[in-house]
C-alpha positions in Angstrom: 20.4 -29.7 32.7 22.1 -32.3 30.2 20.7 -34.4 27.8 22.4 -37.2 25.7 21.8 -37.3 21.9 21.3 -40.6 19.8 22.3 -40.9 16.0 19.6 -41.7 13.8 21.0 -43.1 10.3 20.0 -46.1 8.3 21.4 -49.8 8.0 22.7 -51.2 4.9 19.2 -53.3 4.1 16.9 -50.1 4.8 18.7 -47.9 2.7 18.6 -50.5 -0.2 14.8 -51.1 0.3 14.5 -47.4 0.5 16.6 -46.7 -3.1 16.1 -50.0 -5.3 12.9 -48.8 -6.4 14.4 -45.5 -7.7 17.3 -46.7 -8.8 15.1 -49.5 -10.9 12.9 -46.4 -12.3 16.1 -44.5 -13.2 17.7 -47.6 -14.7 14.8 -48.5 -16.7 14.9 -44.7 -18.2 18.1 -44.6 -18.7 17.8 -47.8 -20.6 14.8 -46.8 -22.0 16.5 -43.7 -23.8 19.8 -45.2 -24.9 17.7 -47.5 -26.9 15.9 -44.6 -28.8 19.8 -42.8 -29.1 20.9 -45.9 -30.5 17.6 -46.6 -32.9 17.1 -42.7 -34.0 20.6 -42.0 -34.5 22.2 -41.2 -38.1 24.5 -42.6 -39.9 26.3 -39.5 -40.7 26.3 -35.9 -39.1 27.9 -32.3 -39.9 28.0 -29.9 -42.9 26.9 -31.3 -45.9 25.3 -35.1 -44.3 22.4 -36.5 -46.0 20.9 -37.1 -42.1 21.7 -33.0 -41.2 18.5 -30.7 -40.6 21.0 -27.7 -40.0 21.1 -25.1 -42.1 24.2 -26.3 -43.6 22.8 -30.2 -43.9 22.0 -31.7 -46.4 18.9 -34.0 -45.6 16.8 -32.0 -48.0 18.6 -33.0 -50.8 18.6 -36.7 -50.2 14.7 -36.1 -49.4 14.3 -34.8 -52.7 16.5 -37.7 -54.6 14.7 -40.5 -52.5 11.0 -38.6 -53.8 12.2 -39.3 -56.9 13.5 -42.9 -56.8 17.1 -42.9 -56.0 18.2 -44.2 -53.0 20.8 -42.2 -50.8 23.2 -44.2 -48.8 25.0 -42.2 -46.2 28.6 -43.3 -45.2 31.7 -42.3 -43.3 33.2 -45.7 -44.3 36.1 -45.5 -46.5 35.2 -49.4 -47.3 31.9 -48.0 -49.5 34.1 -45.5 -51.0 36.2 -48.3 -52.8 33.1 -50.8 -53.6 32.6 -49.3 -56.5 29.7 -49.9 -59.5 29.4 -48.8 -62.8 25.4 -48.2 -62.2 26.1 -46.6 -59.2 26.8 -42.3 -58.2 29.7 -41.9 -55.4 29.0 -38.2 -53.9 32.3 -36.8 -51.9 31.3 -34.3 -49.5 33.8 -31.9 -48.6 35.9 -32.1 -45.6 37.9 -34.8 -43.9 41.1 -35.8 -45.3 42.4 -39.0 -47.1 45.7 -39.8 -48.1 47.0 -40.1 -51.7 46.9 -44.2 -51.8 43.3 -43.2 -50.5 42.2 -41.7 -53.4 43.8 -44.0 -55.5 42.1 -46.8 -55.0 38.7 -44.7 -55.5 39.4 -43.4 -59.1 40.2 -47.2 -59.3 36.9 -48.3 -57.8 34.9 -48.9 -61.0 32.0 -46.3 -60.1 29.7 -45.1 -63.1 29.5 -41.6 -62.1 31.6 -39.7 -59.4 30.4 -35.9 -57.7 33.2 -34.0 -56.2 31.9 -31.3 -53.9 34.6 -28.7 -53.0 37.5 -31.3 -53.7 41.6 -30.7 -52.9 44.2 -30.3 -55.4 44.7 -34.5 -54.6 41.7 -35.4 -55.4 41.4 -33.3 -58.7 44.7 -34.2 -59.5 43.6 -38.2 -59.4 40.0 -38.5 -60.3 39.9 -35.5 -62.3 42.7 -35.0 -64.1 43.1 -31.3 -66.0 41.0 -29.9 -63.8 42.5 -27.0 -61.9 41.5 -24.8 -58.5 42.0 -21.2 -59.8 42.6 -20.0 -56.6 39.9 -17.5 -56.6 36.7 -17.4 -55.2 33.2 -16.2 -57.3 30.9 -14.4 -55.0 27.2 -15.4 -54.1 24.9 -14.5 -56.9 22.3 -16.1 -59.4 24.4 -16.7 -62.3 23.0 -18.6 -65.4 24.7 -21.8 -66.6 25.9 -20.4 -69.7 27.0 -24.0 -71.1 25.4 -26.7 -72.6 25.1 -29.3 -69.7 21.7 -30.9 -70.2 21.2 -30.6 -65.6 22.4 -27.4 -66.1 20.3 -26.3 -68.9 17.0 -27.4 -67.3 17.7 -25.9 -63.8 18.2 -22.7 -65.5 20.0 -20.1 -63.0 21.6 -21.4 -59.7 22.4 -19.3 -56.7 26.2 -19.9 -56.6 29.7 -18.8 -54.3 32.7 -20.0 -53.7 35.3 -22.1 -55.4 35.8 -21.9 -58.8 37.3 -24.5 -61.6 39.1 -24.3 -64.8 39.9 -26.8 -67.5 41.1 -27.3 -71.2 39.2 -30.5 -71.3 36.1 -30.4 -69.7 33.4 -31.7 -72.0 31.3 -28.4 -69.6 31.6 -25.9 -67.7 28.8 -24.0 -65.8 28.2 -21.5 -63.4 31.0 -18.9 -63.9 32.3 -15.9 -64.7 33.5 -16.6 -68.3 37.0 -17.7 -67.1 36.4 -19.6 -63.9 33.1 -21.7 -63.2 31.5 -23.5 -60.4 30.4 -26.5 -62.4 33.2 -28.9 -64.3 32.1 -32.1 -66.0 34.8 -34.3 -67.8 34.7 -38.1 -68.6 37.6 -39.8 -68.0 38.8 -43.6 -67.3 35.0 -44.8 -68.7 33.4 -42.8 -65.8 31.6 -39.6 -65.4 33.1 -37.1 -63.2 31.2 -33.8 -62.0 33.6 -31.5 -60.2 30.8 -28.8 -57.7 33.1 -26.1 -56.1 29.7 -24.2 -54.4 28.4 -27.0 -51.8 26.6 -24.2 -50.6 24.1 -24.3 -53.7 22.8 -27.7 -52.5 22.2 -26.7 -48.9 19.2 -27.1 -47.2 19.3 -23.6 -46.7 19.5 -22.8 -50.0 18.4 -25.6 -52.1 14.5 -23.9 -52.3 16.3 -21.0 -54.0 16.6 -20.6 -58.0 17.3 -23.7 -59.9 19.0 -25.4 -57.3 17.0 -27.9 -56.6 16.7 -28.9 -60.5 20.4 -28.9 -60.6 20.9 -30.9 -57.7 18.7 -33.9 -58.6 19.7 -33.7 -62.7 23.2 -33.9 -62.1 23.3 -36.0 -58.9 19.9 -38.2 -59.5 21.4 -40.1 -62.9 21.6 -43.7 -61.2 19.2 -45.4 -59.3 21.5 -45.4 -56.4 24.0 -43.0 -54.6 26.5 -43.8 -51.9 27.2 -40.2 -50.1 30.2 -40.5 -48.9 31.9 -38.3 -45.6 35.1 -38.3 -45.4 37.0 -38.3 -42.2 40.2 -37.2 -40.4 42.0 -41.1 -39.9 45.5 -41.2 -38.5 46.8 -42.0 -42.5 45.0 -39.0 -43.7 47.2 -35.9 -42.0 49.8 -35.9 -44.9 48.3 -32.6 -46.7 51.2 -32.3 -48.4 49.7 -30.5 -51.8 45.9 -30.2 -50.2 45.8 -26.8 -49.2 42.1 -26.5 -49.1 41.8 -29.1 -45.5 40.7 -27.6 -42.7 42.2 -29.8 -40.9 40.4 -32.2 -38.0 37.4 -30.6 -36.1 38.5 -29.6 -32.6 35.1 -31.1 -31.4 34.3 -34.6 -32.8 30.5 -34.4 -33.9 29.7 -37.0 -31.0 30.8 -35.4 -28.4 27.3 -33.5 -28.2 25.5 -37.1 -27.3 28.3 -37.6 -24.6 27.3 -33.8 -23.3 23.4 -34.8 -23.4 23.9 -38.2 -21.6 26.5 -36.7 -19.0 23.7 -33.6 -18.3 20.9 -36.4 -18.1 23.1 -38.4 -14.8 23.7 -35.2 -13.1 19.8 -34.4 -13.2 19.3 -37.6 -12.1 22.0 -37.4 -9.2 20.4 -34.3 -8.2 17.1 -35.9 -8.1 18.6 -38.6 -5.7 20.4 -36.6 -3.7 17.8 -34.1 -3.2 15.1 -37.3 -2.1 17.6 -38.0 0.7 16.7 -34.8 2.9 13.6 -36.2 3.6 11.1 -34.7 6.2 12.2 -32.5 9.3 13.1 -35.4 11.9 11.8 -33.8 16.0 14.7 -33.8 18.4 14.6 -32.8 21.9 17.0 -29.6 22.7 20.2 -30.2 25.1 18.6 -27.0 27.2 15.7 -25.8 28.1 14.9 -21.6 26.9 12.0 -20.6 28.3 9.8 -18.2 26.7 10.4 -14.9 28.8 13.9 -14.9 27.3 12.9 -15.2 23.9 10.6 -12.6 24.6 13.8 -10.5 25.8 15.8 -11.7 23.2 13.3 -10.6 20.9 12.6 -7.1 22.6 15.8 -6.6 22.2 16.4 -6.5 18.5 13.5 -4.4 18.2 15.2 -1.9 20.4 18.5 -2.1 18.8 17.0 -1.8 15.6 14.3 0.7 17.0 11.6 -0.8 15.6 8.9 0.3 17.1 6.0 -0.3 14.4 7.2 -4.2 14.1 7.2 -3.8 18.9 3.9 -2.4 18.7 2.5 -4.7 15.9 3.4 -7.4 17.9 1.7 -6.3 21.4 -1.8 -5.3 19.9 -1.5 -9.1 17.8 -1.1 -10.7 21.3 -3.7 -8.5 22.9 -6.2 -8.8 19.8 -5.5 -12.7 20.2 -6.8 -12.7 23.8 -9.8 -10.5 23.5 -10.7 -12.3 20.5 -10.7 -15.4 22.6 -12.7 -13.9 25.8 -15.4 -12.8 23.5 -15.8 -14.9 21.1 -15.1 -13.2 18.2 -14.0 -14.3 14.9 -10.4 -13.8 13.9 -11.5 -12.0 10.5 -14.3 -10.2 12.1 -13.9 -6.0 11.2 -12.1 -3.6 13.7 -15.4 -1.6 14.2 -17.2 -5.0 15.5 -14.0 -5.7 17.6 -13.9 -2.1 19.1 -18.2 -2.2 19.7 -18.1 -5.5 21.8 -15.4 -4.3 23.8 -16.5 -1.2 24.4 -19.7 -2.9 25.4 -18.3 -5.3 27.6 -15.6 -2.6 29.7 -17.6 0.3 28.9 -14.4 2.3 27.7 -14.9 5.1 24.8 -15.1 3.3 21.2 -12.6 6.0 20.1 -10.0 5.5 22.5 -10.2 1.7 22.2 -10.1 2.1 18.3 -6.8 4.1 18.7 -5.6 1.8 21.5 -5.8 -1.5 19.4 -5.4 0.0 15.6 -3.6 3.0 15.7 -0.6 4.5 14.8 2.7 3.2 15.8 4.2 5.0 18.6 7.0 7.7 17.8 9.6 7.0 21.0 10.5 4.2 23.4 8.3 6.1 26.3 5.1 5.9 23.9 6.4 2.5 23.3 6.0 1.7 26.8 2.6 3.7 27.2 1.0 1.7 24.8 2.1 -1.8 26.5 0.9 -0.4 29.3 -2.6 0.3 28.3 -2.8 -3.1 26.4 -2.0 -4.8 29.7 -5.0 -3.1 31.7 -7.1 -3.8 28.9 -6.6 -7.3 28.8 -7.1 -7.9 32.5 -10.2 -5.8 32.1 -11.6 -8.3 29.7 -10.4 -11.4 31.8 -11.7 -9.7 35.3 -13.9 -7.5 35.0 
């Protein structure tokens, strides 16, 4: 017997009808969520950013200065780092890396008051001069301020670590060991220049601890305004030359992570699409005919090569249960002790033997096997002629 087969695909115009209103759902969302990217995202990001909520950001702090009337202006623009004001505080954070020229211009700026967190030996050497790194390291503890610093004096202790400071000219210096200290503040070229070598103090992991918090907004809160200021890794900036203390550039830039979330967003959405196109199980009609007697074989088969009798016989009492169900009327959940009475009723055969016939035990060899198809075979005929 031979058959021919037709394709069965979709023109152009019912695919499009089929997927525009999809693809106008999945545009719209799409849409929908670069808007909200665009609208919630910050101006700055990574260790020490006024719009971080990681343990090592620093949005707590310019929570706490904005409570209290200063506002916080987050930048990775060099161009705010040079528009300088004498009624205005410039924060550097640490990291990034600017060129000499760089800094320059930003001691020339004009600002009021200048906070240097973790700075290189460039930017001490130009915006605070006689300051020096002392190439040693403090280790975390609550150390008292042990100076006369009016910020330092009312925060009282400060939990404290990392780079330490010293100078012949400091007008203070806080948060030390006796030699070295944490905390350097010196006026120079009409401005006010506070050198922090602990960034870790004003963490929002740590800022709840101690005095911190007091120190923070005393020595940082003094104007009305402060322009925060990230710098970053440009293409003038790799000359580190004497600033041993860069990192150098992140292998990962910080935006990378909305590229990851956008790019995992269109393969869920692909997915989606491609998955929609399976559709429902489409009926075709089979090149050959198998009739059922050689599935039956086919079937019988396995079970034998596999010797399976329980699975054999489970299947010949279903099949026999099925038709004597259907002769006499009985339901298909009805109990094996009604099923067993009406037969036994109807062919007048021993309830017993019927019992063990149709709900028994699973024969232990092929002969038994064959016994038992047998008997299910009479018993069936019996019902249907009696």
């Amino acid at each position: 017997m031979s058959s021919t087969s037709t394709a069965v695909g979709r023109s152009g115009t019912e695919a499009w009808r089929a997927l525009r209103v999809p693809l106008l759902v999945t545009g719209l969302v799409v849409l929908g969520l670069l808007v909200l990217l665009i609208a919630g995202a910050a101006r700055t990001s990574g260790p020490f950013s006024p719009d971080s909520a990681d343990p090592a950001g620093a949005k707590a702090l310019a929570a706490l200065l904005e409570n209290h009337q200063v506002e916080v202006t987050g930048t990775t623009a060099y161009e705010d780092a040079i528009d300088g004001s004498a009624d205005k505080t410039l924060l550097i954070a640490p990291g990034g890396s600017l060129s000499r020229s760089d800094w320059e211009d930003i001691a020339m700026a004009g600002w009021g008051h200048v906070v240097l967190i973790r700075p290189g030996t460039r930017a001490l050497e130009l915006i605070a001069p006689g300051v020096l790194n002392a190439s040693s390291t403090l280790p975390e503890d609550s150390r008292s301020p042990d100076c006369d610093l009016p910020a330092a004096v009312k925060a009282g202790t400060a939990t404290v670590s990392g780079v330490s400071y010293s100078s012949a000219g400091a007008s203070a210096a806080c948060y030390g060991d006796g030699i070295h200290h944490t905390l350097i503040r010196l006026e120079t070229g009409g401005k006010i220049v506070d050198v922090v070598g602990s960034p870790k103090t004003f963490t929002n992991e740590y800022l709840a601890d101690d005095g911190n918090a007091a120190l923070a907004l005393n020595l940082i809160g003094t104007n009305s305004e402060v322009v925060w200021y990230l710098p970053q890794y440009e293409d003038d900036g790799y000359d580190y030359g004497d600033d041993d203390d860069s990192d150098g550039p992140p292998l990962v830039p910080p935006d990378v992570r909305y590229i990851a979330w956008a790019l995992a967003f269109a393969a869920f959405v692909v997915a989606i699409w491609r998955g929609r196109r399976l559709g429902p199980v489409v009926p075709e009609p089979l090149p050959v005919i198998v009739h059922a007697a050689e599935t039956t074989e086919g079937r019988a088969r396995l079970y034998r090569r596999s010797r399976a009798r329980d699975r054999a016989a489970a299947a010949l009492r279903e099949s026999a249960l099925g038709k004597l169900h259907t002769a006499h009327g009985i339901p298909r959940r009805a109990e094996p002790t009604a099923v067993v009475a009406a037969i036994a009723a109807r062919t007048g055969r021993d309830p017993a033997m019927l019992y063990e016939l149709l709900y028994g035990q699973p024969p232990l060899d092929d002969a038994a096997l064959m016994f038992l198809s047998n008997q299910l075979d009479l018993l069936t005929l019996e019902v249907r002629h009696p």
